[in-house]
C-alpha positions, 0 to 999 in steps of 0.5 A: 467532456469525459476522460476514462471516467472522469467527468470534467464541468465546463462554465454554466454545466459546472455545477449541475454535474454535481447536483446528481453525482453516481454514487462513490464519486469524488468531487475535486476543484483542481483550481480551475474546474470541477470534476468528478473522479468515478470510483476505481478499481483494484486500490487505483485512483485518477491522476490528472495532469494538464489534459491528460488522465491516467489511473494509477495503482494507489501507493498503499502502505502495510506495516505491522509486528510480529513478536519473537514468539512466532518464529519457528524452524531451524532457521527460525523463520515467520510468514507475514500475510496480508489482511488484504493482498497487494496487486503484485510482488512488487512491493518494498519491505523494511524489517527491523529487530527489536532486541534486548541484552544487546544481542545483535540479529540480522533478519531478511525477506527470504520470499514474496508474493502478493499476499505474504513474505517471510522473514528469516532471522538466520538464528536458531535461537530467538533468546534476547529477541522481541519482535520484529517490526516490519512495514510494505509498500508500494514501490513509487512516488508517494 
């Protein structure tokens, strides 16, 4: 039986359908069948639940540092841009200043795309400011 890609091994086929897997494939037992996930795409993978299958947009996370130096502008601004891009804007961001001397900074996403957001620190200045630390993802289960 074949479900949008998927193909599900039945009784004495079962492990036949695995003697001769494409190429990407992934072999999963769900506890009752083999099956054989075909590779998706754009950052998707198969999700099957009781007879029904769906692919879904892989829950992909991104994090990483950009340091005081950076920021540039009045106010001092930095664009964050993705090695690889997510498949839309709709994703969740989390920034967080790492300071020192006790100065205070309240940073915000001031804009995004797929592929980038910018991080304002709504400061002039960025004496006593380290880095900001920053991580993305896809909004979802997880």
């Amino acid at each position: 039986m074949a479900i949008d890609g998927i193909i599900v091994a039945d009784g004495p086929e079962r492990r036949r359908d695995f003697d001769n897997p494409v190429a990407g494939d992934i072999p999963q037992y769900d506890g009752t069948d083999l099956v054989r996930i075909a590779v998706g795409v754009a950052g998707q993978v198969f999700r099957l639940v009781g007879a029904v299958g769906t692919w879904k947009t892989f829950l992909e996370k991104k994090k990483g540092v950009v340091a005081a130096g950076s920021f540039t502008g009045t106010p001092r601004t930095a664009t964050v841009t993705f090695a690889g891009a997510f498949p839309d804007a709709t994703y969740s961001v989390t920034i967080s200043a790492v300071t020192q001397n006790g100065k205070g900074f309240s940073p915000t996403v001031e804009s995004k795309v797929a592929g980038s957001f910018i991080i304002n620190l709504h400061s002039n200045k960025v004496t006593d400011l380290t880095e900001v630390c920053w991580a993305a993802g896809v909004a979802g289960e997880t």
